[in-house]
Backbone as CSV, one residue per row, in Angstrom:
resi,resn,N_x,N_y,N_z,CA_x,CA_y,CA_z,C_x,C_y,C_z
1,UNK,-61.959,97.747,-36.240,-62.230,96.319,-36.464,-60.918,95.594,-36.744
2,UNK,-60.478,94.455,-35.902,-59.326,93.719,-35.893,-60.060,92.319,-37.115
3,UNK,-59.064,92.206,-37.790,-59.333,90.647,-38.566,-58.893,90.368,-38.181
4,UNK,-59.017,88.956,-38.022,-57.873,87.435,-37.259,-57.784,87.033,-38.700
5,UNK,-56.339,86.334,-39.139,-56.040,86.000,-40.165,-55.075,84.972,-39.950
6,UNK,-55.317,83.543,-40.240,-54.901,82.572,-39.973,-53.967,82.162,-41.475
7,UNK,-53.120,81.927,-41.481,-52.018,81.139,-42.563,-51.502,80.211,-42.267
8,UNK,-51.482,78.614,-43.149,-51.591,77.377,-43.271,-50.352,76.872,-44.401
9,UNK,-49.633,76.641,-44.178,-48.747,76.103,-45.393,-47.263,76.014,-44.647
10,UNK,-46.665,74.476,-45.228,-45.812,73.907,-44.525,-44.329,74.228,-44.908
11,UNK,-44.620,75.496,-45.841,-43.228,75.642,-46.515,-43.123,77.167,-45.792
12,UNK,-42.118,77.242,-45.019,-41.647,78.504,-44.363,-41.423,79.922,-45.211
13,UNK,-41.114,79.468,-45.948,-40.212,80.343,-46.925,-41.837,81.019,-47.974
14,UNK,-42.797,80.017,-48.116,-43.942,80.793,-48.547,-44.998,81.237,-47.991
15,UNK,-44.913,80.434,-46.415,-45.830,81.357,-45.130,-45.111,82.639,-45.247
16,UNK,-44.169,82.938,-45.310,-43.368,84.104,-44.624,-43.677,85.058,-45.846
17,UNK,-44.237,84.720,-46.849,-43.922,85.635,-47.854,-45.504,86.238,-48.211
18,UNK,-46.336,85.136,-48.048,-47.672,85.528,-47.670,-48.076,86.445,-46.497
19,UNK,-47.446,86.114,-45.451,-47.384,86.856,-44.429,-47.123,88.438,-44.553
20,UNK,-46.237,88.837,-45.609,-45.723,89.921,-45.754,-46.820,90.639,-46.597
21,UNK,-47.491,89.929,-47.825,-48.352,90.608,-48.660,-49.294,91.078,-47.433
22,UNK,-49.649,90.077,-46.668,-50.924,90.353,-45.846,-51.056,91.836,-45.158
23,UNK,-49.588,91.822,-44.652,-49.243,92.935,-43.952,-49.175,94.302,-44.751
24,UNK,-48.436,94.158,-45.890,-48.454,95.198,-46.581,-49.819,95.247,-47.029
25,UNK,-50.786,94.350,-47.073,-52.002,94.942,-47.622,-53.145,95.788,-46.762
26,UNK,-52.703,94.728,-45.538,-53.350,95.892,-44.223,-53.273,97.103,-43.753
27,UNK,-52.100,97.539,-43.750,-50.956,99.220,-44.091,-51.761,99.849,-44.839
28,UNK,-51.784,99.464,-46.433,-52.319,99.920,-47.235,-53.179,100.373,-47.313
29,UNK,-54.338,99.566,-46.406,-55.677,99.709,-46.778,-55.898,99.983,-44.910
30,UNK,-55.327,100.394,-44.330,-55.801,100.935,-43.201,-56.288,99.928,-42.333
31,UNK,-56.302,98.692,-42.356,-56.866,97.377,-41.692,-55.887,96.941,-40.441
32,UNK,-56.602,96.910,-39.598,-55.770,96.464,-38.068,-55.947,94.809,-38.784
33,UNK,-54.857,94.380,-38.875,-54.594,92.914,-38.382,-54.213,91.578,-37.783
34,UNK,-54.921,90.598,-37.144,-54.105,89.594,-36.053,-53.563,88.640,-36.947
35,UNK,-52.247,88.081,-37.105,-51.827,86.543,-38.108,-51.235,86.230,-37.311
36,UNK,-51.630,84.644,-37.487,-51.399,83.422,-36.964,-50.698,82.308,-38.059
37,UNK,-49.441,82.018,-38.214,-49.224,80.876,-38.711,-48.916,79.472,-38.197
38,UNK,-49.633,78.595,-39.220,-49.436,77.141,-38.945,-49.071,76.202,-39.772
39,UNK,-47.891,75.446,-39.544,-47.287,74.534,-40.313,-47.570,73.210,-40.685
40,UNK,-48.759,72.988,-40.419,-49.527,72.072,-40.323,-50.908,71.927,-40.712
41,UNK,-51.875,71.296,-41.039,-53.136,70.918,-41.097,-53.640,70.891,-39.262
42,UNK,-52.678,69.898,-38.752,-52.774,69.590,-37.475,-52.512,70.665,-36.533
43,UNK,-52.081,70.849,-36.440,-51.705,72.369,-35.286,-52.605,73.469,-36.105
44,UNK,-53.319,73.759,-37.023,-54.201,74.668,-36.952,-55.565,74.125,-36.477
45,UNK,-56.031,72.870,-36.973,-57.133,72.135,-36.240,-57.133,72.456,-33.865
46,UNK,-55.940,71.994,-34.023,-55.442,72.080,-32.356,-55.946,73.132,-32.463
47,UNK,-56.084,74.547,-33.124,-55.950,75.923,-32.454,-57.851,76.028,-32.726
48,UNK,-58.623,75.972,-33.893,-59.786,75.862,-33.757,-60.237,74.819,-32.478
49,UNK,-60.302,73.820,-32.518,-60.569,72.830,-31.318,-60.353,73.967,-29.649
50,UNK,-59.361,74.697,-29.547,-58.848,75.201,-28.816,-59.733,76.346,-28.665
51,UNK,-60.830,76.834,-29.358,-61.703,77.888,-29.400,-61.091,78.932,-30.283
52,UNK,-60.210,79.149,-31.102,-59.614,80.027,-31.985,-60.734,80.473,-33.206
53,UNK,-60.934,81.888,-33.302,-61.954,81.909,-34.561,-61.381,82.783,-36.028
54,UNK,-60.789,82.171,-36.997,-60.191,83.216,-37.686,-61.351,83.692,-38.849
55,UNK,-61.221,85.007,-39.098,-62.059,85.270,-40.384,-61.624,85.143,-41.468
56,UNK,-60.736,84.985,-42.056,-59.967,84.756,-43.121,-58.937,83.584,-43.188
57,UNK,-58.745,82.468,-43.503,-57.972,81.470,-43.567,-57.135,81.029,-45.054
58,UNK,-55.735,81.679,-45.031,-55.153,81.889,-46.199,-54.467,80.307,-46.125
59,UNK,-54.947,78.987,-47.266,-54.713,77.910,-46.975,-54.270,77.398,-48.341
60,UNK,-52.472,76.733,-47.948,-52.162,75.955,-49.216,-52.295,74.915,-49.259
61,UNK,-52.811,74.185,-50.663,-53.205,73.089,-51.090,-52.390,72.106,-50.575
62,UNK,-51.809,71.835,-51.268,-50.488,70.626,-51.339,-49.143,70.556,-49.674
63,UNK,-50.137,70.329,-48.975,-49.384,70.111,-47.700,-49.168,68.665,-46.968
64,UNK,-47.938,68.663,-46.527,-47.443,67.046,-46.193,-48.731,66.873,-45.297
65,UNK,-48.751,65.326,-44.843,-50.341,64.945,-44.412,-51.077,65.091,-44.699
66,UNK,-52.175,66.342,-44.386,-53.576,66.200,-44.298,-53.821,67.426,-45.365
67,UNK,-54.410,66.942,-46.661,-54.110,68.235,-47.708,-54.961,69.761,-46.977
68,UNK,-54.924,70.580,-48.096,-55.594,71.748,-47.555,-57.449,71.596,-47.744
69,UNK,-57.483,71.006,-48.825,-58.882,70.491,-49.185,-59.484,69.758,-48.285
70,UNK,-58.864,69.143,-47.634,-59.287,67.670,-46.774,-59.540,68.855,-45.076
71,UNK,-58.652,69.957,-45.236,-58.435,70.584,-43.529,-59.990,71.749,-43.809
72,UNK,-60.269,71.840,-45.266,-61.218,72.811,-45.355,-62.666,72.155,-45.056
73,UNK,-62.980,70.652,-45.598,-63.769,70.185,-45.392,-64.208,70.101,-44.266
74,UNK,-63.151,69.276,-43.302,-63.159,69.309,-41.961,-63.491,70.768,-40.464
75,UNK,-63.200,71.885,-41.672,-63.579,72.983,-40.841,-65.081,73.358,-41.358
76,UNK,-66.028,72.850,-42.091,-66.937,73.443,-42.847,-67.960,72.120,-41.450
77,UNK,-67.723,71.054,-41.669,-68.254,70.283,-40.978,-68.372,70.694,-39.474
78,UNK,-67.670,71.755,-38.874,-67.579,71.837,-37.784,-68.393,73.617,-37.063
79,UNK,-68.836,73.950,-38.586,-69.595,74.852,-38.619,-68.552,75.974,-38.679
80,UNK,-67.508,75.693,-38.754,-66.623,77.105,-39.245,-66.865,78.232,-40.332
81,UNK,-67.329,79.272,-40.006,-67.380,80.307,-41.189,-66.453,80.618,-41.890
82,UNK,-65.162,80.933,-41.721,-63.849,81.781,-41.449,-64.289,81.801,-43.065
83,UNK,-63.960,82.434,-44.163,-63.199,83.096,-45.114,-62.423,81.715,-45.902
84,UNK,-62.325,81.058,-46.393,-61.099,80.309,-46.919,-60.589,81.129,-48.724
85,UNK,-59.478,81.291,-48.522,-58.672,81.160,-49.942,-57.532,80.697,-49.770
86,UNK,-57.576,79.620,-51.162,-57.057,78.633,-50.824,-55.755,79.139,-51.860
87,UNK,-54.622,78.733,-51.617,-53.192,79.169,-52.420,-53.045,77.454,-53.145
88,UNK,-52.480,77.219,-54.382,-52.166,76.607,-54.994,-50.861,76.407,-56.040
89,UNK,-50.458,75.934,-56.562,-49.654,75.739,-57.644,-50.491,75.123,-58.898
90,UNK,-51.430,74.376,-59.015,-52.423,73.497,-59.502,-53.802,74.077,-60.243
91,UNK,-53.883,74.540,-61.145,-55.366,74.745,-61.369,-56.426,73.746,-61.448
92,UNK,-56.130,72.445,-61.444,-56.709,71.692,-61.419,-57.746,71.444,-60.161
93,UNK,-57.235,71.780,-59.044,-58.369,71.505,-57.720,-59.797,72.964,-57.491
94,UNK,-59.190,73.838,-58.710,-60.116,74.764,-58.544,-61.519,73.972,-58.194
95,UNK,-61.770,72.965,-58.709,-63.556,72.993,-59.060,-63.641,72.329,-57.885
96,UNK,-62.847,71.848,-56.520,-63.181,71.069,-55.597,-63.742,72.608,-54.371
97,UNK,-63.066,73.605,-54.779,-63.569,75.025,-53.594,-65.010,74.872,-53.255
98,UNK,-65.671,74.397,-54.626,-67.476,74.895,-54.520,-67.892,73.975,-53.336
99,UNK,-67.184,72.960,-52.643,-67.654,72.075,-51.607,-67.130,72.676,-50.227
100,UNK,-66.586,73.671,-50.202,-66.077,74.059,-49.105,-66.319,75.933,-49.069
101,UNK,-67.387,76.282,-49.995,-67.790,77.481,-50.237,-66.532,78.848,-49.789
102,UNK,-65.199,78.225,-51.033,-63.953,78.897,-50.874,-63.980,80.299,-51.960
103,UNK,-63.840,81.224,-51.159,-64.405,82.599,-51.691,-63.059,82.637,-52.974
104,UNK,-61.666,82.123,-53.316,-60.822,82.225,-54.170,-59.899,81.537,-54.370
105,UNK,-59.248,81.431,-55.389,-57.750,80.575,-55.642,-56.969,81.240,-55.777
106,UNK,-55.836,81.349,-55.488,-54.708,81.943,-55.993,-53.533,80.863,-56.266
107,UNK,-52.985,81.496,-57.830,-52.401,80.283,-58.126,-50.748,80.795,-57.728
108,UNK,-49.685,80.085,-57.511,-48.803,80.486,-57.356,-47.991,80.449,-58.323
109,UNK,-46.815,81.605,-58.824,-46.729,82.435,-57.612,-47.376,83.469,-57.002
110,UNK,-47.978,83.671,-56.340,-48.594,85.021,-55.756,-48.468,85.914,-55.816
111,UNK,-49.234,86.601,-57.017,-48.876,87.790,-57.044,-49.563,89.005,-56.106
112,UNK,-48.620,90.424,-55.890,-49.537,90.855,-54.700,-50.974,91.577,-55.511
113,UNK,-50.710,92.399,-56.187,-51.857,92.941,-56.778,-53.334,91.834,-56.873
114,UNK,-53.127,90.304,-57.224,-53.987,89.897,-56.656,-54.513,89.557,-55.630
115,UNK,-53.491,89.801,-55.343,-53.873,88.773,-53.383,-54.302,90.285,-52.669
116,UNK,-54.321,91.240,-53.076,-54.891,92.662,-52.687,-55.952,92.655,-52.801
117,UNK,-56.175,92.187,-54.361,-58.069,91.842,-54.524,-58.657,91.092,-54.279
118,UNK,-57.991,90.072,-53.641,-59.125,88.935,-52.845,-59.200,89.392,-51.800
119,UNK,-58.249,89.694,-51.413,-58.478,90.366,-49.958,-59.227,91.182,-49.832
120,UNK,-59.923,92.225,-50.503,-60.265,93.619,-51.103,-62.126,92.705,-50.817
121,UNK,-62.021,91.689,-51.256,-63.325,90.994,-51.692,-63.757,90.164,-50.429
122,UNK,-62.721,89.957,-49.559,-62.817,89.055,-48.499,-63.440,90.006,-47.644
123,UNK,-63.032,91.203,-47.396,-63.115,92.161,-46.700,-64.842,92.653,-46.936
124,UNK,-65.390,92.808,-47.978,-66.368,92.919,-48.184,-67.201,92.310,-47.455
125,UNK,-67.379,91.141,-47.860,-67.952,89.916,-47.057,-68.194,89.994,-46.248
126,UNK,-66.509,90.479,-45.442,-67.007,90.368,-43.905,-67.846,91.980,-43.359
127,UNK,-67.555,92.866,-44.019,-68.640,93.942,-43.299,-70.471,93.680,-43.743
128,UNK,-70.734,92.869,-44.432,-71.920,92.689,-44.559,-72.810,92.696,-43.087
129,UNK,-72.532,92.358,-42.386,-72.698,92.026,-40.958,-72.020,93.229,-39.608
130,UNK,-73.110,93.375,-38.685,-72.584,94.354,-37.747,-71.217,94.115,-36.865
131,UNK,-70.457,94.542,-36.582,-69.190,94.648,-36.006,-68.932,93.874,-34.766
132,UNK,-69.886,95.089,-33.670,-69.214,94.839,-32.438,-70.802,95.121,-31.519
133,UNK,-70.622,94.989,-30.198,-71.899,95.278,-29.334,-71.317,95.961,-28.683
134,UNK,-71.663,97.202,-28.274,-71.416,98.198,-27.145,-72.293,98.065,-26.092
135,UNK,-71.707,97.909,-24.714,-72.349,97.591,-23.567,-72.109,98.339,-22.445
136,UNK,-72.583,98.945,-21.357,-71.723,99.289,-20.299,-72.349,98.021,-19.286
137,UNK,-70.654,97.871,-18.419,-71.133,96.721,-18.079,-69.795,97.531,-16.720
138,UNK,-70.189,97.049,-15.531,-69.378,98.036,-14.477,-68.376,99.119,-14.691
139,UNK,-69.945,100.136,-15.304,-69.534,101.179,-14.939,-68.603,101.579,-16.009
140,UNK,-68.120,100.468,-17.293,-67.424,100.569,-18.073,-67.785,100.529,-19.931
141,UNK,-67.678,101.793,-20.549,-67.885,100.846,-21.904,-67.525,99.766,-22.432
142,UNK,-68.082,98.671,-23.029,-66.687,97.864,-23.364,-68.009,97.500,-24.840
143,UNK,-66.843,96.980,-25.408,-66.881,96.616,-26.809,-66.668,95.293,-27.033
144,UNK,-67.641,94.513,-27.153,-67.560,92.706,-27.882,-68.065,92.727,-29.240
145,UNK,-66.901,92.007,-29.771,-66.836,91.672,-31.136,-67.866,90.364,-31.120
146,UNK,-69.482,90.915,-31.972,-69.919,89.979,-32.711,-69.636,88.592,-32.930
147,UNK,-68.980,88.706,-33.878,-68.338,86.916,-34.384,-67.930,86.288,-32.903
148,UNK,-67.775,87.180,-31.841,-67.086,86.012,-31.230,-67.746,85.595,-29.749
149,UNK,-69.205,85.704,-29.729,-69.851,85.688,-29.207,-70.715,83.870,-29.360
150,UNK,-70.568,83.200,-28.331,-70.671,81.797,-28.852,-72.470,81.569,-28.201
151,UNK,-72.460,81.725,-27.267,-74.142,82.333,-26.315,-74.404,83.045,-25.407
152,UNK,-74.927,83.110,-25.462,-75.796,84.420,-24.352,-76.706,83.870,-23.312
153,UNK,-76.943,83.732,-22.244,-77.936,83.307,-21.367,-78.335,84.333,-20.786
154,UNK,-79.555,84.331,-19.802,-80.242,85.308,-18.939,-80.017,84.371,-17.856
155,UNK,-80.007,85.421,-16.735,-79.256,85.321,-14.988,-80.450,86.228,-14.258
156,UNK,-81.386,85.986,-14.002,-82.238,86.816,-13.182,-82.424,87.959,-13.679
157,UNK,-82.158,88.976,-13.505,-81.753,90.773,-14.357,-81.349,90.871,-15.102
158,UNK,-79.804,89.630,-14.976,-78.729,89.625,-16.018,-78.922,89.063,-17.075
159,UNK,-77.486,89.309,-18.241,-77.677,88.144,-18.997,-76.257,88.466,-19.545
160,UNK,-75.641,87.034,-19.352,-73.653,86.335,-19.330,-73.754,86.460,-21.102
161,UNK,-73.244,87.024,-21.085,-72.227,87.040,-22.819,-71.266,85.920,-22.273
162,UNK,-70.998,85.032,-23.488,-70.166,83.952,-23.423,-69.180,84.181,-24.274
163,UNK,-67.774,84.669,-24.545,-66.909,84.045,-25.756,-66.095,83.217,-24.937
164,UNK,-65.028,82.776,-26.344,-64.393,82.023,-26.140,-63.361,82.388,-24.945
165,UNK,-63.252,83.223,-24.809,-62.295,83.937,-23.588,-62.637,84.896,-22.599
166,UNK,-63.539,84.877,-22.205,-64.087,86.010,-21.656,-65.825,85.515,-21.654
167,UNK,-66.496,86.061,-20.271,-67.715,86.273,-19.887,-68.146,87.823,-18.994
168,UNK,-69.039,87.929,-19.678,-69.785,89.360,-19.312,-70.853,89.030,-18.733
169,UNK,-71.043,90.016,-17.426,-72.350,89.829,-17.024,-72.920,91.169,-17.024
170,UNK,-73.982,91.247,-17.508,-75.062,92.529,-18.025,-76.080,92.846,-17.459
171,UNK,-76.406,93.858,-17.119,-77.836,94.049,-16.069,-78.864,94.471,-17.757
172,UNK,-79.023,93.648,-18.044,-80.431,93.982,-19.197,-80.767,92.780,-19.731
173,UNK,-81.874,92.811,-20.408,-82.874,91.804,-20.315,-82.335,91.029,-21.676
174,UNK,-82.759,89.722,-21.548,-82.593,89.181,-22.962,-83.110,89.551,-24.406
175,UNK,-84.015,90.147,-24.342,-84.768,90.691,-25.541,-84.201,91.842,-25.672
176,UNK,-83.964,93.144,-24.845,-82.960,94.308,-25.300,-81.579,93.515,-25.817
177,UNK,-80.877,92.436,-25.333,-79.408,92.763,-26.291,-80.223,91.714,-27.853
178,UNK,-81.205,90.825,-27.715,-81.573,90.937,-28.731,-81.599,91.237,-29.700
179,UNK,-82.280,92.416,-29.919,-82.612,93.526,-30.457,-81.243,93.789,-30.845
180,UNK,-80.253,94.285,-30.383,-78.712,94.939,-30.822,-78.039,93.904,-31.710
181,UNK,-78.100,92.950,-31.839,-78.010,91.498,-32.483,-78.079,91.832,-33.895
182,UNK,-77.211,91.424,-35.064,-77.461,91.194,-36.400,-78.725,89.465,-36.310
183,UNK,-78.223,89.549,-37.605,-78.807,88.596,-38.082,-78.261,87.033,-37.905
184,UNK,-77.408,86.909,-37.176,-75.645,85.751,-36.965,-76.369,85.362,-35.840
185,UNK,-77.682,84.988,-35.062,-78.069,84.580,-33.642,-79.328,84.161,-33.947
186,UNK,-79.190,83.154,-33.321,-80.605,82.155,-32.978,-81.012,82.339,-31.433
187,UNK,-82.711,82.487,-31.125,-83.213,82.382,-29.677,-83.463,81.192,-29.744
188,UNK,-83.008,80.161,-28.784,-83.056,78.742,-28.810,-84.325,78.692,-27.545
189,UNK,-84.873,79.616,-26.425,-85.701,79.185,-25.649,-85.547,80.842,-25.079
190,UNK,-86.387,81.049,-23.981,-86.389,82.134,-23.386,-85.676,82.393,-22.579
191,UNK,-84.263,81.789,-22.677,-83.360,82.195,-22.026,-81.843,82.222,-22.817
192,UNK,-81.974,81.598,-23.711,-80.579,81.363,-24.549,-80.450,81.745,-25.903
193,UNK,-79.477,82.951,-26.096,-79.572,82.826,-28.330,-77.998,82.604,-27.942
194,UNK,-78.030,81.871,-29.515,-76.569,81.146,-29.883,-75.681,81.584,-30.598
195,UNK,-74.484,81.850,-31.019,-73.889,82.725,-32.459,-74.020,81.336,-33.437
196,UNK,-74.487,81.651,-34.832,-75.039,80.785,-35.175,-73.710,79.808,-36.137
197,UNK,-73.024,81.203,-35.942,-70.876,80.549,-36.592,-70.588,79.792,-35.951
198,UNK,-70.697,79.173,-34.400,-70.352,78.862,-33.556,-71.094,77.726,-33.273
199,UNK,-72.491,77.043,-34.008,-73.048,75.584,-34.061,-72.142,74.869,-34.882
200,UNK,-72.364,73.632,-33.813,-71.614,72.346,-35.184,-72.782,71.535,-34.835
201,UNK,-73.992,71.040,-33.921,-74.628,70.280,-34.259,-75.951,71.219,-33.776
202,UNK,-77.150,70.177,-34.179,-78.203,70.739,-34.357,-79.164,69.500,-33.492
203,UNK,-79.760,69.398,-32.557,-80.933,68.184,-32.724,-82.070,68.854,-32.225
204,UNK,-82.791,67.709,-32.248,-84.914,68.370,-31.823,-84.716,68.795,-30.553
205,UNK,-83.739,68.430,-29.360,-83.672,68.752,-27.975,-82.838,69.597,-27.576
206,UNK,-81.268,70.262,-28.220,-80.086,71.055,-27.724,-79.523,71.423,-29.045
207,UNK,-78.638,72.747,-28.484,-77.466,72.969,-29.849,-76.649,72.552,-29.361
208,UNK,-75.514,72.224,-29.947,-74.029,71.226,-29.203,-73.004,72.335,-30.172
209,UNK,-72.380,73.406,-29.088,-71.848,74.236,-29.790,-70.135,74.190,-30.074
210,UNK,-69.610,74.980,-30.544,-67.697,74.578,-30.969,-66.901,74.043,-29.789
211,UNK,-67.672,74.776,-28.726,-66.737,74.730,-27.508,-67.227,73.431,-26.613
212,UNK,-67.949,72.900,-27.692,-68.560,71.835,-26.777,-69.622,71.696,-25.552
213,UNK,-70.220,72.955,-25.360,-71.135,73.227,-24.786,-72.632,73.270,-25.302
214,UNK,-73.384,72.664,-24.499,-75.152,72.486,-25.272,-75.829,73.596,-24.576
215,UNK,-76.748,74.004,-25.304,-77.792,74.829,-24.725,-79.208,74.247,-25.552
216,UNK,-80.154,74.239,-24.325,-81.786,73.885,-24.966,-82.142,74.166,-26.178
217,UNK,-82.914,73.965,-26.756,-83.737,73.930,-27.554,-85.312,74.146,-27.546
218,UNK,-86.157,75.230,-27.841,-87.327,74.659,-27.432,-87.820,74.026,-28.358
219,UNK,-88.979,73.308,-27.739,-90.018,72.806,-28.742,-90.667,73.614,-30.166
220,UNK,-90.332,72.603,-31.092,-90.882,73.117,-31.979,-89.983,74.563,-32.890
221,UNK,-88.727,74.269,-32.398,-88.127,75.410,-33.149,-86.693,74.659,-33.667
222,UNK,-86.755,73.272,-33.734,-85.765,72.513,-35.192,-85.452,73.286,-36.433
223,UNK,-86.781,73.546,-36.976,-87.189,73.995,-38.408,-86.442,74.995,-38.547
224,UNK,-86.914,75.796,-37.291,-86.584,77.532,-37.820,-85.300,77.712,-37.483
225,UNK,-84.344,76.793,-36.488,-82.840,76.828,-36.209,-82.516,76.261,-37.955
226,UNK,-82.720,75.351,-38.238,-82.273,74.992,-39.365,-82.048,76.254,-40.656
227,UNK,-83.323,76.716,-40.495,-83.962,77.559,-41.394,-82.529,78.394,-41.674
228,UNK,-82.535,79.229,-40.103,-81.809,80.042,-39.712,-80.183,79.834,-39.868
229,UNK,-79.743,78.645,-39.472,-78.767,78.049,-40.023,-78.304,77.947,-41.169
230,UNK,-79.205,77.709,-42.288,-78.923,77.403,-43.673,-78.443,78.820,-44.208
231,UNK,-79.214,79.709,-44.052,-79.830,81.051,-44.213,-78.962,82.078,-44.207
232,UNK,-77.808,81.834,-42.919,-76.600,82.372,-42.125,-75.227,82.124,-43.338
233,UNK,-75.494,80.412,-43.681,-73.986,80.132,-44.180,-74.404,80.061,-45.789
């Protein structure tokens, strides 16, 4: 299992140093990891917008422009799951996390032994939930990571796995990969389930998903997308 691990903070000198705990904590603890840094509020937005999905988003407060609070809100609104802990100097913004359901603070300076145990805790979190889908798909095993699965449609026999980078086409029915499915997917009609990380809007007629793509809705199943929605985050 690869984490994507996104880092946010405009001061070089303390991306770089975060960067390093991260790494040494992954070593440590046996964790394959992807990091991404961004010097900006703005150029990490560009990279979500862009279809980017991180599970963990290591984010400092006090950044020129658009604070870190203000970039967390904005990713919660957009149906982003990712992980946030947020880095600070400030104890004071602690009590603003509970609006952006931010799993920790760390105050600076950073120490590693803690930033081991949030991580330690982040990590948790994320195995609550199944991994990956194993498929053979020409003739080949292949392995799709869960989280990054945005919808699924049925094609006659088939049925197209959608991520953000990549489409699969599958000779099995919609109800078998179903079935292989955690709990992270909505059936929106008899032809479409959705990753449910991957809604930002909801109405009585379509889902309108990250990538900007809609898929149906049937009748009479608002409630239980909602349900399901609430339920998820």
């Amino acid at each position: 299992m690869e984490i994507k691990i996104a880092i946010c903070d405009d001061k070089a000198e303390q991306a770089e140093y975060i960067k390093m705990l991260a790494s040494k904590w992954a070593a440590k603890s046996g964790i394959s990891i992807n990091l991404e840094m961004f010097d900006s509020a703005e150029n990490f937005k560009f990279a979500i917008v862009g279809g980017n999905i991180y599970d963990i988003v290591l984010l400092d407060i006090e950044m020129g422009g658009q604070s870190g609070i203000e970039l967390a809100k904005d990713l919660r609104k957009t149906g982003e799951k990712a992980i946030i802990i947020f880095i600070t100097g400030f104890s004071e913004y602690m009590s603003e996390g509970y609006e952006v359901s931010a799993l920790h603070y760390l105050i600076k300076p950073v120490k590693e032994e803690k930033f081991f145990e949030v991580l330690d805790k982040a990590m948790k979190s994320l195995e609550k939930e199944p991994e990956f889908l194993a498929l053979e798909i020409n003739r080949k095993n292949t392995i799709i990571t869960l989280r990054d699965i945005i919808y699924i449609e049925s094609s006659l026999n088939y049925v197209v796995i959608n991520t953000a980078s990549e489409r699969y086409k599958v000779k099995i029915s919609l109800t078998e990969i179903e079935d292989k499915l955690g709990g992270g997917f909505f059936r929106c009609t008899r032809s479409f389930i959705v990753g449910l990380r991957h809604v930002r809007i909801i109405t009585k007629k379509e889902v309108i998903l990250t990538t900007g793509a809609s898929v149906p809705l049937g009748r009479g199943l608002y409630e239980h997308i909602n349900d399901a929605f609430i339920k998820y985050f």
